[in-house]
One Martini backbone bead per residue (centre of mass of N, CA, C, O) as a GRO file, in nm:
protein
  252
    1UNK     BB    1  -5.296  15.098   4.214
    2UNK     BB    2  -5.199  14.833   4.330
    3UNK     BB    3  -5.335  14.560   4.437
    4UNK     BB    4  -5.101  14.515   4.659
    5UNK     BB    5  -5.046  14.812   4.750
    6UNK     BB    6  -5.315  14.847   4.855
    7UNK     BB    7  -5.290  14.667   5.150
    8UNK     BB    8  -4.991  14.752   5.256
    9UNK     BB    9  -4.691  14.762   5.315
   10UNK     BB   10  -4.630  14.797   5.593
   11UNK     BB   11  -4.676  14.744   5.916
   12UNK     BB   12  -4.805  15.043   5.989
   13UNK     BB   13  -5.047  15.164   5.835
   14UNK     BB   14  -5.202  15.455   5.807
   15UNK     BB   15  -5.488  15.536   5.974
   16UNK     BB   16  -5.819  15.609   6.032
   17UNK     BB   17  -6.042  15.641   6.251
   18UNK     BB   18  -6.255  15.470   6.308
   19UNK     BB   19  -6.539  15.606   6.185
   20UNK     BB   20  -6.396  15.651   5.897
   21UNK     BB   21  -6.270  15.397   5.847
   22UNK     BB   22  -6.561  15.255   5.827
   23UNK     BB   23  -6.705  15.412   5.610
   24UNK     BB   24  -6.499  15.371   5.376
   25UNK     BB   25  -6.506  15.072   5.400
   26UNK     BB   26  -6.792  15.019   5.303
   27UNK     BB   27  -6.773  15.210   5.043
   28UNK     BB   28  -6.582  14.946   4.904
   29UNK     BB   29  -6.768  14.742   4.916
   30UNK     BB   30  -6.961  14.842   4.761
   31UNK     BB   31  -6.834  14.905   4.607
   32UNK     BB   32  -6.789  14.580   4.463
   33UNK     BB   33  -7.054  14.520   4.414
   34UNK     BB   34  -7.130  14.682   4.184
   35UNK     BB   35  -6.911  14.550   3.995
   36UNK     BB   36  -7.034  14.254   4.019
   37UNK     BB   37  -7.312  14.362   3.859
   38UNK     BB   38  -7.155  14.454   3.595
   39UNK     BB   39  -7.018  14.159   3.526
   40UNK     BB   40  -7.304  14.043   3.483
   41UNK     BB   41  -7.424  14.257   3.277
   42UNK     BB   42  -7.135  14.216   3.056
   43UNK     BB   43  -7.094  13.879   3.026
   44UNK     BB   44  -7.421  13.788   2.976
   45UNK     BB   45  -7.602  14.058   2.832
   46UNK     BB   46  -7.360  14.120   2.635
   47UNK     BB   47  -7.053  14.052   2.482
   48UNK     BB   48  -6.814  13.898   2.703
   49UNK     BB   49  -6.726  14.118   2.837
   50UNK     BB   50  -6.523  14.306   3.072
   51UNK     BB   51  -6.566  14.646   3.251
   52UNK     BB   52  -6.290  14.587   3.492
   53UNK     BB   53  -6.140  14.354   3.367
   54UNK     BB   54  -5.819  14.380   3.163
   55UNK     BB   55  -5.678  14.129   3.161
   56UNK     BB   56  -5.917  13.919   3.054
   57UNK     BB   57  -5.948  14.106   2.792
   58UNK     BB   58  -5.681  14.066   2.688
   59UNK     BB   59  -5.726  13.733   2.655
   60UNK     BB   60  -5.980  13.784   2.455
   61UNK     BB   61  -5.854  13.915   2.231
   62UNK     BB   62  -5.626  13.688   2.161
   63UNK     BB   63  -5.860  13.457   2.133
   64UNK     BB   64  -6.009  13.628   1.904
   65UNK     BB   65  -5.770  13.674   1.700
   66UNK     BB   66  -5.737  13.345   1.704
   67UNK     BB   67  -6.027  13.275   1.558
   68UNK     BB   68  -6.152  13.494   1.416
   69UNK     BB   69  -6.334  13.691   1.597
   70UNK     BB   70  -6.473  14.018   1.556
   71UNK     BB   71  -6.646  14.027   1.797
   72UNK     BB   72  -6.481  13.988   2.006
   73UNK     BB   73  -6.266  14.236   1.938
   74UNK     BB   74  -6.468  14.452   1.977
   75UNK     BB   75  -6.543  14.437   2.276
   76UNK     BB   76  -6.258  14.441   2.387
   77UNK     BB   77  -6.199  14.719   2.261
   78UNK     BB   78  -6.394  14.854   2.381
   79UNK     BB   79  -6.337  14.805   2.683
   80UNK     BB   80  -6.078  14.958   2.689
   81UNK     BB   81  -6.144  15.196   2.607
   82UNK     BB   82  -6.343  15.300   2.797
   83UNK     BB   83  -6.167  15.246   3.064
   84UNK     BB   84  -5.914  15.418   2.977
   85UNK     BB   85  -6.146  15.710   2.954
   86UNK     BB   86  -6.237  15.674   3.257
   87UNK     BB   87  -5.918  15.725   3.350
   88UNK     BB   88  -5.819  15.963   3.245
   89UNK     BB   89  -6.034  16.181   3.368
   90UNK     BB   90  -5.945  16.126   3.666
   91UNK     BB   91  -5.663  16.184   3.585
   92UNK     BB   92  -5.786  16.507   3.530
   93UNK     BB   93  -5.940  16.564   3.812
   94UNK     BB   94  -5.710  16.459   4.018
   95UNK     BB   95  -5.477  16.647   3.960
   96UNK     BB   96  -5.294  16.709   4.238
   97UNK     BB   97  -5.367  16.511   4.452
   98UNK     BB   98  -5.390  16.419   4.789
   99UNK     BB   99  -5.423  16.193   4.956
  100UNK     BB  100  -5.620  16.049   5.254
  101UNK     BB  101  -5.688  15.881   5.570
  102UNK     BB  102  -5.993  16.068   5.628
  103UNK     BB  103  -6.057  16.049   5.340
  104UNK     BB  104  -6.234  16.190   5.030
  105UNK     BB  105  -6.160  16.358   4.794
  106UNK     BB  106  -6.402  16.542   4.623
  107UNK     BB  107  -6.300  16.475   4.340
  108UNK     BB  108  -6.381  16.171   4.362
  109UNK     BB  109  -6.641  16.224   4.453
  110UNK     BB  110  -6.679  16.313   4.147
  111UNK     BB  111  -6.672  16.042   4.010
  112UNK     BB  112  -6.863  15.894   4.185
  113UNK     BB  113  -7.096  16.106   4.046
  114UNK     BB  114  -7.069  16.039   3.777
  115UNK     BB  115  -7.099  15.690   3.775
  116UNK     BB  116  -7.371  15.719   3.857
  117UNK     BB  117  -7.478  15.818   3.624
  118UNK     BB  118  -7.410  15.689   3.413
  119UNK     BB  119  -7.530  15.422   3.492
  120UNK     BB  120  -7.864  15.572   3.500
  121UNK     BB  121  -7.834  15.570   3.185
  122UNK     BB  122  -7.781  15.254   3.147
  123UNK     BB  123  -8.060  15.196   3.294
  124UNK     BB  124  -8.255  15.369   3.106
  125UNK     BB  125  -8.179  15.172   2.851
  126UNK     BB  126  -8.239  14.895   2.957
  127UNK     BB  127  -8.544  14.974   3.005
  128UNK     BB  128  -8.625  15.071   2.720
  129UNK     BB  129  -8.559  14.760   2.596
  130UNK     BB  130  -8.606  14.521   2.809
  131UNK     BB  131  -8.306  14.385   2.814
  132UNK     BB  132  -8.282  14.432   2.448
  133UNK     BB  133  -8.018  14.475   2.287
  134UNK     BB  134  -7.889  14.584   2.006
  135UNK     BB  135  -7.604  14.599   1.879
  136UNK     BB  136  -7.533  14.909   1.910
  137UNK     BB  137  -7.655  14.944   2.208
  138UNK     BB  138  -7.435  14.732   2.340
  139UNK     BB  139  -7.193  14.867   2.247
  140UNK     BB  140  -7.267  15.134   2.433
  141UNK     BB  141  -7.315  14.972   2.690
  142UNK     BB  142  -7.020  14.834   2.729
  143UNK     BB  143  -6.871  15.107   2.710
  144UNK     BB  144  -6.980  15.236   2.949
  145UNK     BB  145  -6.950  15.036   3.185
  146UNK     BB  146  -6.623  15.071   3.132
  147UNK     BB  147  -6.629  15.381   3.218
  148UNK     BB  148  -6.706  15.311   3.490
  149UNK     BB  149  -6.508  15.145   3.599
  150UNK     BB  150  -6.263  15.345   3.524
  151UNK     BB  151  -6.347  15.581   3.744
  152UNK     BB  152  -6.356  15.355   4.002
  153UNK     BB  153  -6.045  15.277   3.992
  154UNK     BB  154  -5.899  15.564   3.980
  155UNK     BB  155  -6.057  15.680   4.250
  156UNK     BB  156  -5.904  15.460   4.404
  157UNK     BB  157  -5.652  15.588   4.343
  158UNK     BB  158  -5.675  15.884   4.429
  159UNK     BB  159  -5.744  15.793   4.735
  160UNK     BB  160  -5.558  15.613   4.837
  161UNK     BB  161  -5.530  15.485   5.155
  162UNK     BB  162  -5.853  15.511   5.208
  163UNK     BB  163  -5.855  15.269   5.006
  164UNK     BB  164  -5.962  14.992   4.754
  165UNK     BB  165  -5.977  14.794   4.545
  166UNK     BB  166  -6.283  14.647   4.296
  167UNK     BB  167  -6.219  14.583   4.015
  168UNK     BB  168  -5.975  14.416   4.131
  169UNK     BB  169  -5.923  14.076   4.371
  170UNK     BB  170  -5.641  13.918   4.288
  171UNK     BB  171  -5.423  14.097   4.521
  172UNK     BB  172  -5.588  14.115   4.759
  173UNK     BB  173  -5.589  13.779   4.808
  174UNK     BB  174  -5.309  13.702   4.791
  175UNK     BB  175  -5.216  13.885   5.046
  176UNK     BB  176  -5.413  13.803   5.240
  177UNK     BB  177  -5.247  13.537   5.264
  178UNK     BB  178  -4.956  13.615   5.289
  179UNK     BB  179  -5.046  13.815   5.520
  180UNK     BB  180  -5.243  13.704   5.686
  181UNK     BB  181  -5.120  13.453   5.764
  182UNK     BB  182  -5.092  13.421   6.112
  183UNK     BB  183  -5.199  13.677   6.168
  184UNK     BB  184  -5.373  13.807   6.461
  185UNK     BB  185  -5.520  14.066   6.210
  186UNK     BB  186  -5.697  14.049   6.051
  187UNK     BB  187  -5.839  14.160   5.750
  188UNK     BB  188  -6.230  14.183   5.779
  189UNK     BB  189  -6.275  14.345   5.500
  190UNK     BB  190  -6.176  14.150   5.257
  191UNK     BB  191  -6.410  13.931   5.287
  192UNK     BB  192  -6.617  14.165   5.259
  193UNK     BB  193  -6.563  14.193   4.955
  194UNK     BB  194  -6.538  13.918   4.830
  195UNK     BB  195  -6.827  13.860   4.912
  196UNK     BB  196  -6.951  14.119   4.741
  197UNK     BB  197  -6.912  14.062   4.477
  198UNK     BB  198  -7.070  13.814   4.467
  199UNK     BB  199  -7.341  13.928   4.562
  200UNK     BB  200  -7.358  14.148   4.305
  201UNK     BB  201  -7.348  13.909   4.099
  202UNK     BB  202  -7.619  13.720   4.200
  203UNK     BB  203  -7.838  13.947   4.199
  204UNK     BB  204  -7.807  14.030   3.925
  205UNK     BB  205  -7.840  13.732   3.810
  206UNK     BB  206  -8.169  13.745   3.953
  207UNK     BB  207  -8.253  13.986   3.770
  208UNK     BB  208  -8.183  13.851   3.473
  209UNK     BB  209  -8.430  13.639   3.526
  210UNK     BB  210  -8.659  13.810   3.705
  211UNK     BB  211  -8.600  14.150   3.608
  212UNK     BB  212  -8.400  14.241   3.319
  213UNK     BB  213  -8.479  14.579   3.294
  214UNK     BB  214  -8.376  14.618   3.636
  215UNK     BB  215  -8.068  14.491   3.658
  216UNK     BB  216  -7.902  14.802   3.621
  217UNK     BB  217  -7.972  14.949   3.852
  218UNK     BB  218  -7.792  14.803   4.090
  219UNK     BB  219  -7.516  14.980   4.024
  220UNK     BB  220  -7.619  15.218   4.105
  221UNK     BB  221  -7.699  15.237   4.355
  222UNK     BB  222  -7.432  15.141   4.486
  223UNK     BB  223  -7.262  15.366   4.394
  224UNK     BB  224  -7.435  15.568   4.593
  225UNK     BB  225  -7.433  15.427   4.880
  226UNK     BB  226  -7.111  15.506   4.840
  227UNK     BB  227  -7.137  15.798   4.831
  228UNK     BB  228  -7.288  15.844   5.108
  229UNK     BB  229  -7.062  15.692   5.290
  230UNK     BB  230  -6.809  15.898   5.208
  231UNK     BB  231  -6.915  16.148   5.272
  232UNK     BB  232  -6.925  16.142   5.607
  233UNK     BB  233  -6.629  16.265   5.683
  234UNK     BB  234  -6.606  16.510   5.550
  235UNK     BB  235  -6.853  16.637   5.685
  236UNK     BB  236  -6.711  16.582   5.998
  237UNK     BB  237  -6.468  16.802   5.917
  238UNK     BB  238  -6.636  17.063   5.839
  239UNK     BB  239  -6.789  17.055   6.135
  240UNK     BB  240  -6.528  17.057   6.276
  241UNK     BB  241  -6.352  17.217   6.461
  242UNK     BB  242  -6.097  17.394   6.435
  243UNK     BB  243  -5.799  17.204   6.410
  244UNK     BB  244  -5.988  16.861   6.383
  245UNK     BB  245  -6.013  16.803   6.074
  246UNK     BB  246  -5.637  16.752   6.079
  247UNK     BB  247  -5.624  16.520   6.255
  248UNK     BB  248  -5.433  16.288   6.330
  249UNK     BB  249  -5.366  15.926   6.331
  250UNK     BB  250  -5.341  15.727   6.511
  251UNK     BB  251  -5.155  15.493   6.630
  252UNK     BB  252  -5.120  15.104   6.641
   0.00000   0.00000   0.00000
């Protein structure tokens, strides 16, 4: 899913019934607080570079290259790998599925429960070490969170329309100004994920000053919470008599 293409191409695009529409977008905001807690603790902790921005890793890495600083290539390296594999994975947990816009299949559900593992085992390794991790030790935390960004931003890929950019809201921003102004009924989803980074990013860096060692538990948290409320429409389409879990999507 591109940035852009994220927010709807077309003028009517379908949308799922009130219940799950909330609660999916919910989960999207999580995962966005989440995504901005790991760039708090991958840019200001760890090496310097991002976990889930691979733009902005590719500009590090061409000015790492161009200063000759074996370190900074290191890591933009590090971090590109991992997002790539951790895209990777779930392009392969989720081939031939098609998205629906009435939930999150199953397969992308198993991928944030992946990632919110992954998150809880670098953070049990994160206070392991009192947020004070030796180089080597970094260098596999840098690795695993961008392994982590990368399958949360791939799950939201594979979810199609029911879903919507987390790790990366630059093209989320361009749109909604460009679609946005002047339109009647602006999507107030929008600012509140733009919200969502920012607060998921400021509470990690208050948790980085004031209790280092439990700063990296918050992205994990974060996305079980994004975890448990996009199972409820799953859930509520599972328990609802035959022939009306799915049942289409009323038109806007």
């Amino acid at each position: 899913m591109s940035e852009v293409s994220g927010e709807g191409a077309g003028p009517h695009p379908a949308r799922p019934p009130a219940g799950p529409e909330a609660a999916l977008r919910l989960a999207v905001v999580l995962l966005v607080a989440a995504s901005g807690a790991v760039e708090a603790v991958s840019f200001t902790a760890l090496d310097h570079v991002f976990a889930g921005v691979m733009t902005s890793n590719l500009a590090l890495l061409g000015m790492a290259i161009g200063r000759g600083q074996n370190t900074g290539v290191t890591a933009a390296l590090l971090a590109l790998a991992g997002f790539g594999l951790g895209a990777a994975a779930v392009a392969w947990l989720t081939r031939r599925r098609t998205g629906v816009v009435t939930h999150w299949p199953a397969p992308v559900l198993l991928c944030l429960g992946g990632e919110a593992v992954l998150l809880a085992v670098g953070a049990g390794i994160w206070a392991a070490v009192d947020g004070r991790p030796g180089d080597v030790m970094r260098d596999v935390l840098q690795f695993g969170a961008a392994a982590a960004m990368g399958i949360q931003a791939a799950a939201m890929v594979a979810a199609g329309r029911a879903a919507a950019p987390t790790t990366y809201l630059t093209g989320t921003l361009a749109t909604y100004i460009v679609k946005g102004v002047g339109v009647a009924r602006p999507d107030r989803w929008v600012p509140a994920r733009l919200g969502a980074l920012i607060v998921g990013a400021g509470a990690c860096m208050a948790l980085l000053r004031t209790a280092p060692a439990w700063a990296a538990v918050l992205p994990a948290v974060l996305v079980l919470c994004a975890l448990l409320t996009a199972c409820r429409p799953l859930l509520r389409m599972r328990r609802a008599p035959a022939g009306q879990g799915d049942a289409p999507a009323p038109p806007d």
